[in-house]
Structures are given as C-alpha cells and as structure tokens.
C-alpha positions as CSV (number, residue, x, y, z in Angstrom):
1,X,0.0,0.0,0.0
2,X,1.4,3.6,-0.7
3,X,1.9,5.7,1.5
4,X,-0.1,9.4,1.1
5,X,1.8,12.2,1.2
6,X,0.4,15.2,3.4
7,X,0.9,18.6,5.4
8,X,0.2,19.4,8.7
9,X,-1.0,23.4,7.9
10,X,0.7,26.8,8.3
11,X,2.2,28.0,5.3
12,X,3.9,31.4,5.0
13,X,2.0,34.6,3.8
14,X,2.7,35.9,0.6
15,X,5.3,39.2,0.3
16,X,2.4,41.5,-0.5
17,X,0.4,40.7,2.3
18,X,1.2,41.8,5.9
19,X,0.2,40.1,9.0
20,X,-2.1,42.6,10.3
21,X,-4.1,43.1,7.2
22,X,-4.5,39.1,7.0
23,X,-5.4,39.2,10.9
24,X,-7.8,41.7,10.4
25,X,-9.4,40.2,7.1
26,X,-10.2,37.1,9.0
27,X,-12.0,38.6,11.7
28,X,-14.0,40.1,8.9
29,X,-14.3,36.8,7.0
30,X,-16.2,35.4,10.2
31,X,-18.5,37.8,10.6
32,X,-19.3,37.7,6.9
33,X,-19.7,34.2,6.3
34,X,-22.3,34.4,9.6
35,X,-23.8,37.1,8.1
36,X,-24.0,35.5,4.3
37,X,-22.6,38.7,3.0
38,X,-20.5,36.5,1.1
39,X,-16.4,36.0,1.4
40,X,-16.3,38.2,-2.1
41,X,-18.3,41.2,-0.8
42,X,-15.6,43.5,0.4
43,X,-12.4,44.4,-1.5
44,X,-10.2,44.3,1.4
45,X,-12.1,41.0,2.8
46,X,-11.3,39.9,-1.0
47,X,-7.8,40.9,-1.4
48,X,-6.5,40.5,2.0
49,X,-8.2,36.8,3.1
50,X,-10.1,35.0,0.0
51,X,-7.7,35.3,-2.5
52,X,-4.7,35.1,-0.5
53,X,-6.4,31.9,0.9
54,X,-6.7,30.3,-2.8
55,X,-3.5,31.2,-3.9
56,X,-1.5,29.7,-1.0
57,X,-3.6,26.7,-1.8
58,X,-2.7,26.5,-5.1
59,X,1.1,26.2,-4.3
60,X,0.6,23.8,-2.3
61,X,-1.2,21.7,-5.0
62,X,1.1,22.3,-7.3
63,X,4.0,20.6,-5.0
64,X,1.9,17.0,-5.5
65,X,0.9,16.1,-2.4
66,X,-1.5,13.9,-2.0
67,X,-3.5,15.2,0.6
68,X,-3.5,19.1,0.9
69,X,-4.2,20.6,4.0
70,X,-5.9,24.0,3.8
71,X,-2.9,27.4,4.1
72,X,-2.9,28.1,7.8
73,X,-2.2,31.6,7.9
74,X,-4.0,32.6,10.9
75,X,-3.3,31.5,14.8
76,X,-4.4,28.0,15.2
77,X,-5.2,28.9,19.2
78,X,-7.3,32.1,17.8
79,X,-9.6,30.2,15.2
80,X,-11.3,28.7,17.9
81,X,-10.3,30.9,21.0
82,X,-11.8,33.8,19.2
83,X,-15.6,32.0,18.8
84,X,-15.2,30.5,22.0
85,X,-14.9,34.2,24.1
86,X,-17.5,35.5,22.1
87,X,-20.1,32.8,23.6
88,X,-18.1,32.9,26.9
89,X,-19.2,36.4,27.2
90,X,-22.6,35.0,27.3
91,X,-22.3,32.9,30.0
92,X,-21.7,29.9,28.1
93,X,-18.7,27.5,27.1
94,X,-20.9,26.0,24.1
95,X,-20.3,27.2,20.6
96,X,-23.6,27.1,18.4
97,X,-23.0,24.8,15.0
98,X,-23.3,27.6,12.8
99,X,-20.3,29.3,14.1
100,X,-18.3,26.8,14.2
101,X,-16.6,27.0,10.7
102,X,-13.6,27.7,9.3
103,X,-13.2,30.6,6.8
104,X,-10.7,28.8,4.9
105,X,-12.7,25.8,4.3
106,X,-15.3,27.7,3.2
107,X,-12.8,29.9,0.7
108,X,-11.4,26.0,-0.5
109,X,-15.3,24.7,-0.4
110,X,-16.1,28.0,-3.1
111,X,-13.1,27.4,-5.3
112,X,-13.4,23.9,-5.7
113,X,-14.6,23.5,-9.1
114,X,-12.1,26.2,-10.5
115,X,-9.2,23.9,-8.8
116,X,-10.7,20.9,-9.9
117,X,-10.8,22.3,-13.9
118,X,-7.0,23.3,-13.3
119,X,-5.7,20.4,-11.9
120,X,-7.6,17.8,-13.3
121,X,-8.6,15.9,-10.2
122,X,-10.6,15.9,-7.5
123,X,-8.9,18.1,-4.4
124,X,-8.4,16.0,-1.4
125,X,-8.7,18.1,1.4
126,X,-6.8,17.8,4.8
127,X,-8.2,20.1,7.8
128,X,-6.0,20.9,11.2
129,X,-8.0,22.0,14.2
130,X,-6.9,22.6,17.8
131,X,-7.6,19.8,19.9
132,X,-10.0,20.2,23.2
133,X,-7.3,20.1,25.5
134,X,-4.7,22.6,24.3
135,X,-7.5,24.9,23.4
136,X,-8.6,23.9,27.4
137,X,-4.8,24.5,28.9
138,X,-4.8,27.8,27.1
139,X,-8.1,29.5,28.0
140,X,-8.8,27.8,31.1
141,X,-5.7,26.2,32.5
142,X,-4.2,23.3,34.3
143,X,-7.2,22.6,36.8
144,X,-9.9,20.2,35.7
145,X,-13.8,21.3,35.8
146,X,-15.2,17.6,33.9
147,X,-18.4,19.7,32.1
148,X,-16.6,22.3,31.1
149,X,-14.0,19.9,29.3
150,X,-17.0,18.1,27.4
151,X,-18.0,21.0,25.6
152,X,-15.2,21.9,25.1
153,X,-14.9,18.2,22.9
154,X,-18.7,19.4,21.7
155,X,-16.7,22.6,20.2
156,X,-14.0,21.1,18.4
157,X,-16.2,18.1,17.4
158,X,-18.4,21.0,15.4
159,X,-15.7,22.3,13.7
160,X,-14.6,18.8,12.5
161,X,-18.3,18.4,11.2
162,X,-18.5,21.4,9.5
163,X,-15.3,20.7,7.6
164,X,-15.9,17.6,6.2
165,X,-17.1,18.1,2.2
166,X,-17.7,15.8,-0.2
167,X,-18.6,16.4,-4.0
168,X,-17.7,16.1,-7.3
169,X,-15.2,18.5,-6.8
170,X,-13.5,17.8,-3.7
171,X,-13.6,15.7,-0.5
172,X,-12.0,16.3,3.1
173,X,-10.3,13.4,3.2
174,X,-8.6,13.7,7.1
175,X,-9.2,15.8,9.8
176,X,-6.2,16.0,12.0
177,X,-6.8,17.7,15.8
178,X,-3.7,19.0,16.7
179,X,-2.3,18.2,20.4
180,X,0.7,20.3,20.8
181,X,1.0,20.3,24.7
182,X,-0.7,16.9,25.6
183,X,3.0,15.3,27.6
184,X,3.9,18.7,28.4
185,X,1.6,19.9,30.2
186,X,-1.2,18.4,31.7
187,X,-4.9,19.0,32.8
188,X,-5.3,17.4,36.3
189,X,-7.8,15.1,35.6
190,X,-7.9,10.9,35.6
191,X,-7.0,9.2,32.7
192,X,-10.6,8.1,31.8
193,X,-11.8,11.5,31.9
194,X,-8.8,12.3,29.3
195,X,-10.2,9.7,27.0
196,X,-13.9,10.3,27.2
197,X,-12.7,13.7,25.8
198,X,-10.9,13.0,22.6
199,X,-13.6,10.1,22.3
200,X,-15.8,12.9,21.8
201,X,-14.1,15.3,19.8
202,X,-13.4,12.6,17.4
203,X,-16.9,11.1,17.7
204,X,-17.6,12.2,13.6
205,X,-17.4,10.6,9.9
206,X,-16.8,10.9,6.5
207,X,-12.8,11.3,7.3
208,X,-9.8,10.0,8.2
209,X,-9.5,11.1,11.8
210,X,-5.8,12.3,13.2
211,X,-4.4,13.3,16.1
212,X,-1.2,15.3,15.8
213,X,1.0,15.3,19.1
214,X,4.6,16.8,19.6
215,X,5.5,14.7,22.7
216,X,5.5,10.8,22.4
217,X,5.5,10.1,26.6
218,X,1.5,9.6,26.2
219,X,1.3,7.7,23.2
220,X,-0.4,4.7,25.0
221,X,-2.6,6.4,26.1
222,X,-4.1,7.8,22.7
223,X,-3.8,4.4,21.4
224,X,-6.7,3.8,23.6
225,X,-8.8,5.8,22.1
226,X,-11.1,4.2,19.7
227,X,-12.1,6.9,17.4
228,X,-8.6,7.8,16.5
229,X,-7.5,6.2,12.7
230,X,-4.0,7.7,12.8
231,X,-1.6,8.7,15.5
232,X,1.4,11.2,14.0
233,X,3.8,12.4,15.5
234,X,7.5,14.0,14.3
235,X,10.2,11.9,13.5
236,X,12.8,14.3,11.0
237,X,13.6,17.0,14.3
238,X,13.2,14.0,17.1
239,X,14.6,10.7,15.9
240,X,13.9,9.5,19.5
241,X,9.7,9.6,18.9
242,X,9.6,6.6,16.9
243,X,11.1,4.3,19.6
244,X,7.8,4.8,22.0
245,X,5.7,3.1,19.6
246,X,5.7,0.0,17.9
247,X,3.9,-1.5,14.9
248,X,3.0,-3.9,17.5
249,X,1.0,-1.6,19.5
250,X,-0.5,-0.7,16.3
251,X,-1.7,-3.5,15.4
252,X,-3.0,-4.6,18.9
253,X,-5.1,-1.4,19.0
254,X,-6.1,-1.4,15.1
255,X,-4.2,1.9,14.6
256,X,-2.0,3.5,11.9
257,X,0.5,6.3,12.0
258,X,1.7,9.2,10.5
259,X,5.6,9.7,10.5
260,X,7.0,13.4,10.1
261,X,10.0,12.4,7.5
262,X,11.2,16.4,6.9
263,X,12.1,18.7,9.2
264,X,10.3,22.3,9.5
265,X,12.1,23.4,12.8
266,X,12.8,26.3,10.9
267,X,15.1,28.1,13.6
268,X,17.2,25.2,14.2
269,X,17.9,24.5,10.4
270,X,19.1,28.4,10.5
271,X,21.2,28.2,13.2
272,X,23.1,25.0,12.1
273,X,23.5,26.3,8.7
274,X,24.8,30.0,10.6
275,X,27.2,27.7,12.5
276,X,28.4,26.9,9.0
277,X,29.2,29.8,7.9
278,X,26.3,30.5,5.6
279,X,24.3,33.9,6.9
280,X,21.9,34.1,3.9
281,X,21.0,30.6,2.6
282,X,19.3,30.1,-0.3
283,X,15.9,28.1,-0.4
284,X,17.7,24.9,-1.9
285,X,20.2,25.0,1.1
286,X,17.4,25.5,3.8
287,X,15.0,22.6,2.7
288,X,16.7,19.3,3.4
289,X,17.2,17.3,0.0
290,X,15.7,14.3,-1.0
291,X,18.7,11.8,-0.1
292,X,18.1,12.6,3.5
293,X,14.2,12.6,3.1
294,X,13.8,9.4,1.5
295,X,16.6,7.7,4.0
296,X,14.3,9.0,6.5
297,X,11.1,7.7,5.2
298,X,12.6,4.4,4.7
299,X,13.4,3.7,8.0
300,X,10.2,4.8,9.4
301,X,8.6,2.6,6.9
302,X,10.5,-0.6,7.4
303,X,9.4,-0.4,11.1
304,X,5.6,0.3,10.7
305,X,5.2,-1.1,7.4
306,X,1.8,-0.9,5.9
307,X,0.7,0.3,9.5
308,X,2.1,3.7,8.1
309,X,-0.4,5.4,5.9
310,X,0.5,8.7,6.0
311,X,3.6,10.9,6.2
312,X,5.1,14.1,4.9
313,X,6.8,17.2,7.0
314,X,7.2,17.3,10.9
315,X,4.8,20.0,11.4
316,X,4.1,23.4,9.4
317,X,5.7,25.6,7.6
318,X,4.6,28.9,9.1
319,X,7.8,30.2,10.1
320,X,9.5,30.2,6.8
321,X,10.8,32.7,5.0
322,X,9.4,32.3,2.2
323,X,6.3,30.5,0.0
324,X,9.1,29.1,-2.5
325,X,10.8,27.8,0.6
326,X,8.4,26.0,1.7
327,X,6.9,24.9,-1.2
328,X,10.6,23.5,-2.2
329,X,10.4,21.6,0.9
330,X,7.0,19.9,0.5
331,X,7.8,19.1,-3.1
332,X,11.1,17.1,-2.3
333,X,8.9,15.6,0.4
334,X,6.8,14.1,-2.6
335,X,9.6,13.2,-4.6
336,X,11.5,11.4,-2.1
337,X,8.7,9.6,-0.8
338,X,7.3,8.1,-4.1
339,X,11.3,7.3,-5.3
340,X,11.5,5.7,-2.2
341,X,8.6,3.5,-2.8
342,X,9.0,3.0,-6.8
343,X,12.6,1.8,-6.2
C-alpha cells in the first residue's frame, strides 16, 4: 500500500500581504460568512483573506501532495479561542453549529470547481484544528472542571463536522486535531476522563481522523482511544519519537501512524546552517534534500510497514521565510517519498 503524502497546515503569507491586514481580514471573513454577505463582498475581505487563501492553496497543490491541508495563515489557538470568548461572554462554554466553521474551508469549499478544472482531479482536502485540550490549557488552565471539558470536545467536534465536504469536486479526506502540549503539560484530571474527551471530539465521519501530538510520553494512552484512525507524531527533528511506539501496539489497537520524514524546525535549520558559515542561505540549502528525506522515510517505513499510511513534513511551515521555501520543501517531500517507494 502507498503511502499518502500530506501537510500538517501553516504556510507562509505571501510578500504582498502583511500580518495585520490578513489578521484583520479574517475577523472580517467570520462575521461575513455568519452574516452570508459572502467571502467576495468587500475588496479588502477579497484581497487580503479569500484570495490570499486560494493562492497559498494553489502552491501547495502544485507541490503533488496527495492530501493538501488548507494554508494556515491565521493563529491555530485564535480560530477557535476567538468563537469560544464570544459565547463565553454570554455565559456559556458551548459554541452554536453555525459558528463553528472555518473561513478557509469555506474559501477552499467556493473554489473547488475552479481547482478541480485546473488540476484535473478531484482536491483532497486535509483540515487541522486545535484539539479540546490545548485549546482547554490555554483558555482555562491546568485545573480540571469535567463539564466544562466536554463541551469543550462538543466545540471542536463541530468544527470537524463542518469541515468535512464531499462532491464532485472535492472531499476532506482527514481531519487531524492538533495536540501540541498533551505530555507537556497536563490537565489534572484521571485518565478516563482524558479519554472520554478526545472520544468525543473525534466522535464524527466521512474522514480519516488524526491526532497530531509533539511529545511521544502519552502515546499509550491515545492508542486507547477508539475513534482515533492515525496517531502522528514527528520523527525528522526527534529521531527519538519513533522508539515509543511499535507497529505492534499498532496492530493490537487497530491503529495506523503518520511519520514526520522532513524537518520544518525552521530556527534550528538556520542556526546550524549559521554555525556553518552560511548567513543568507538560499531556499535549496534550507529545505533538506531528498537523499536525506527518502533515507528517513525508509526507516520509518520498514518499522511500521503498511501500519504507516501517511507521512510528509514534521509540522508546518509557518515560520519560513518564504512560499518558495516552503513549497521547495513539500515538493522534495513528494519526490523522495514516491522514489522511495518506486525503487
């Protein structure tokens, strides 16, 4: 079985747009889409947030990867933290379903048939979201209130809903919730009431369900969990993550994995390459080259085997300097992993 080739999200901003414009035209892409004034209405909504959206998109396309996941350009933490105050100024934790949406899945959902014509295939969607318990650590902390928890599940669970399309056109074809500080840092609550969570948060269809985590100590744990397809996890920046899990475990547990086979840590790859003397490297000297990537891959894949269904980068490329940087990067990804698997 091949294995698919994906992203995990952010993706630099074009040189023409600033952050603060972008910031501020997402805002107003919310309240637009609530309002069905229509992503298109307003010049600056048009110029700053829809078309930057589509054309970040596009790039990535154009890399090959199998699965693409929508251009992250906005915080992760504020796409649901800024809903989530709104209602919380209410008096409630519970986001309605209508608000819980992202604008850049609706911008991808718009322009599907357009992307469809110029690629000639069907656009296979991937879609990050916060998971409950970061978006929990950041906006109410370390100390456990059970109810409070579950909706927050209830909230993320929505937004997975909502992104999940399927036409002619184009199909979401994973949704991964994104776990960065689950073996950090911890909620203080038992282990069952852990799992009941991301049971819930996960508890939806119609895609391949991922959880991306950045520490491996709880690993076990997720395994647990049954509505989790695909545990991922980086493997290019921490060679050390793949030894706390075994195809083994895997199997036992009906599980498959996603191995990060490129690294992204972008201020690490600087500094080494500083240390060497080089100030001002060129895009072809920061993206690792596809010797290294498909050495990489291959090891990860002779351990998990067929168990490993998806891989690509570590985690995204946000940080960057550049779209051609990181689009460099993605597409040696691709190339390396399907050389690796032809040969």
């Amino acid at each position: 079985m091949s294995t698919l080739v994906d992203d995990v999200g952010s993706f630099p901003l074009p040189p023409q747009t600033d952050r603060e414009s972008f910031d501020r035209a997402y805002v107003l892409a919310r309240k637009a889409q609530v309002s069905r004034k229509g992503l298109t209405s307003d010049e600056f909504l048009l110029n700053n947030f829809y078309q930057v959206t589509v054309d970040s998109f596009r790039k990535k396309v154009e890399t090959g990867l199998d699965i693409v996941n929508y251009p992250q350009h906005y915080d992760m933490h504020r796409q649901l933290a800024d809903v989530l105050k709104e209602v919380m100024d209410k008096g409630t934790y519970l986001i309605d379903e209508n608000q819980a949406f992202l604008p850049e899945v609706c911008v991808i959902k718009e322009e599907a048939k357009r992307l469809y014509e110029e690629f000639g295939k069907k656009v296979q969607l991937r879609v990050c979201i916060l998971g409950p318990m970061d978006l929990y650590l950041r906006e109410i902390g370390t100390v456990a209130y059970s109810d409070v928890l579950m909706m927050f599940a209830e909230n993320v669970k929505r937004f997975a809903k909502n992104s999940i399309l399927n036409s002619e056109y184009i199909k979401t074809a994973a949704v991964s919730l994104d776990e960065p500080s689950f073996g950090f840092r911890e909620i203080s609550a038992e282990r069952e009431t852990i799992m009941d969570v991301l049971e819930k948060a996960f508890d939806f269809h119609g895609a391949v369900r991922q959880i991306h985590l950045h520490s491996p100590s709880r690993i076990t744990d997720v395994l647990e969990v049954k509505n989790v397809d695909v545990l991922s996890f980086e493997y290019a920046a921490s060679p050390k993550n793949i030894e706390g899990l075994s195809k083994r475990m895997l199997e036992q547990t009906d599980k498959q994995v996603r191995v990060g086979v490129s690294r992204t840590d972008i201020d690490s790859i600087m500094a080494e390459l500083y240390e060497r003397g080089i100030s001002k490297p060129h895009i072809e000297q920061i993206a690792e080259d596809e010797a290294t990537i498909r050495k990489r891959f291959r090891a990860a894949k002779e351990k998990y085997g067929e168990r490993m269904t998806f891989t690509g980068p570590d985690c995204g490329l946000g940080g960057w300097p550049t779209q051609e940087a990181a689009q460099l990067l993605l597409r040696r990804t691709v190339n390396a992993v399907r050389n690796a698997e032809s040969n």
